[in-house]
N, C-alpha and C positions, 0 to 999 in steps of 0.2 A: 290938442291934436291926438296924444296919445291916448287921454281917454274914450275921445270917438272909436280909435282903430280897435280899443278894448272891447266897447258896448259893441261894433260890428263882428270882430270876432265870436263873442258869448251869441249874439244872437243866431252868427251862422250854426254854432257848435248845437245851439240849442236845435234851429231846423234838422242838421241831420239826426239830430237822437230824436225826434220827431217820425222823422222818416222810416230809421232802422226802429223802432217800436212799431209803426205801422206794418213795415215789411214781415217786422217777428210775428205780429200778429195775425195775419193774413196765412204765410206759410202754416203755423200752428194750426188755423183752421182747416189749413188744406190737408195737412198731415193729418190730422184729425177725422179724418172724411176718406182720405186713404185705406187708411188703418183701419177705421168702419166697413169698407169694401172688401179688403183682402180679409177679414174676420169673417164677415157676411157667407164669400163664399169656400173659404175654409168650411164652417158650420155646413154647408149644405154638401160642401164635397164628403165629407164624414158622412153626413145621413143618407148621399144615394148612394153609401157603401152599401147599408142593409135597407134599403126601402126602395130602391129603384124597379124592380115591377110590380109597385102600387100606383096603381094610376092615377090617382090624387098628388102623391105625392110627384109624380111627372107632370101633372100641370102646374103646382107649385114650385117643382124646380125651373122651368120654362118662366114663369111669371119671377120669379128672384133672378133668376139670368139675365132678364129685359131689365128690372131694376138697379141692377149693377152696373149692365155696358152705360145705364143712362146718366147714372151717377158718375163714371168713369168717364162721360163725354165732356157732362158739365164742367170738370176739372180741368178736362186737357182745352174746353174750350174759353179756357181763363185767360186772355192775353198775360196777366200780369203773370202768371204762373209758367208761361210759355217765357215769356222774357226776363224773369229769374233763371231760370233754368239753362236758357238760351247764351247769356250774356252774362250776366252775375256771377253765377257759379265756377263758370272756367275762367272767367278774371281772377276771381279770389285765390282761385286752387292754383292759375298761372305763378300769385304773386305770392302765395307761399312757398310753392317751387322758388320762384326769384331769391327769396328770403335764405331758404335753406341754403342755396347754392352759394350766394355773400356769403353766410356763415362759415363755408367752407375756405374760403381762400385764406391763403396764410398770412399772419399781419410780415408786413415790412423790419426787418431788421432794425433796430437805432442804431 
């Protein structure tokens, strides 16, 4: 009997480390793809410092502006990324707030 509740336990530990690698992984590419965008249009914010009445370069910045909101769409139009953010994130940050605040009370006298 106890070996069973052993083997159920390892295999549950094993699904969630399953899961949160899935999770890290997924994030990482999003973050990835972020960091890509805001780079993106850093670089172009720089160049139509000194190039914006070239006209070439106004239809390339036009054309990098449509590439970006699209890439920015595709993101936010990620459920899983929507519901990370949505639900995930403020549990985690609730329960370290939780955490900290335990830590603060004072132990009980003997």
């Amino acid at each position: 009997m106890a070996s069973h509740f052993a083997a159920e336990q390892a295999a549950r530990r094993l699904e969630e480390s399953r899961r949160f690698e899935e999770l890290s992984r997924s994030l990482a590419f999003m973050a990835h793809d972020l960091r890509n965008l805001a780079n993106e249009l850093s670089l172009t914010l720089a160049n139509a410092r000194s190039h914006i009445q070239n006209p070439e370069f106004q239809k390339d910045l036009l054309l990098s502006m449509e590439e970006s909101v699209a890439g920015m769409q595709r993101l936010l139009d990620n459920p899983f990324l929507l519901v990370f953010l949505g639900v995930t994130l403020p549990t985690v940050l609730y329960l370290i707030w939780g955490i900290l605040e335990i830590a603060q009370i004072p132990l009980a006298p003997s």
